[in-house]
N, C-alpha and C positions, 0 to 999 in steps of 0.2 A: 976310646971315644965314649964319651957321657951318654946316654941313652937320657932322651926326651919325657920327662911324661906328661899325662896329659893337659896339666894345670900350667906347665912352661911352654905348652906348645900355644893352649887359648891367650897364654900373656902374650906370646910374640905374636900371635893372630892380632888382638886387639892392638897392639903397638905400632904393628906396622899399616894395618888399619888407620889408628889415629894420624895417624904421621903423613897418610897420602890423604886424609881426608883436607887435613890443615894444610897441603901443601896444594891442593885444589881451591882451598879458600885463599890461601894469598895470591895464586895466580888472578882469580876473580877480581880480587880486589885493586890487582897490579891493573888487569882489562881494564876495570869499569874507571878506576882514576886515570888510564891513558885514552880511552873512549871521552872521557867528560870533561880533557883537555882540547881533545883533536874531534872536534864535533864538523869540522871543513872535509875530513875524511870518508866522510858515511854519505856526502852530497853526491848525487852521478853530476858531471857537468862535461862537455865537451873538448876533444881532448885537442884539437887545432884549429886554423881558424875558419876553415872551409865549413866545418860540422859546427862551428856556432855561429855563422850564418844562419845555417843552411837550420838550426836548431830557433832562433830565433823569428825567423821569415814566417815559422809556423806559428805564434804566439799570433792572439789578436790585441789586436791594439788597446790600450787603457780610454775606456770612454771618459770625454771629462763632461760637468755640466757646464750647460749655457754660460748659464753667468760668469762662469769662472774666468778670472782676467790671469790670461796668457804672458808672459814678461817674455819680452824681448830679450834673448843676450846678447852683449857687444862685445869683444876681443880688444885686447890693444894692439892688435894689427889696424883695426874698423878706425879706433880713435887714441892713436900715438899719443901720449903725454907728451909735453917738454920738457929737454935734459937739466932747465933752471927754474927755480921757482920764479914763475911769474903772478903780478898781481892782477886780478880779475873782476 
């Protein structure tokens, strides 16, 4: 067996070195582009429907102003269309 010295030992120091350094940088970089796809991930949100109730009951309500003109919605349950076009 070849005996080591010390100039082959600092190379394979440094190599295997560079090699875990860059293999740490592509993990990062593999994270940070599956992080900056899946940003839905990192949100806490509720995980059935009891706790987002029970999450939301706690929220205070959105003040609106005065003025502000409130719209009605209607369902087409409220007001069925006809199945023919009719003229009106």
């Amino acid at each position: 067996m070849r005996r080591m010295t010390e100039a082959d030992r600092t190379r394979l120091r440094e190599s295997l070195t560079g090699n875990l350094l860059l293999l740490l940088f592509g993990c990062g970089v593999l994270a940070f582009l599956v992080a900056a796809d899946r940003v839905n991930w990192f949100s806490i949100r509720p995980a059935t429907g009891t706790s987002i109730a029970m999450a939301r009951s706690t929220e205070k309500p959105a003040e609106k102003p005065a003025h502000s003109f409130q719209e009605k919605r209607t369902t087409l349950a409220q007001h069925p269309r006809p199945e023919t076009a009719l003229h009106q």
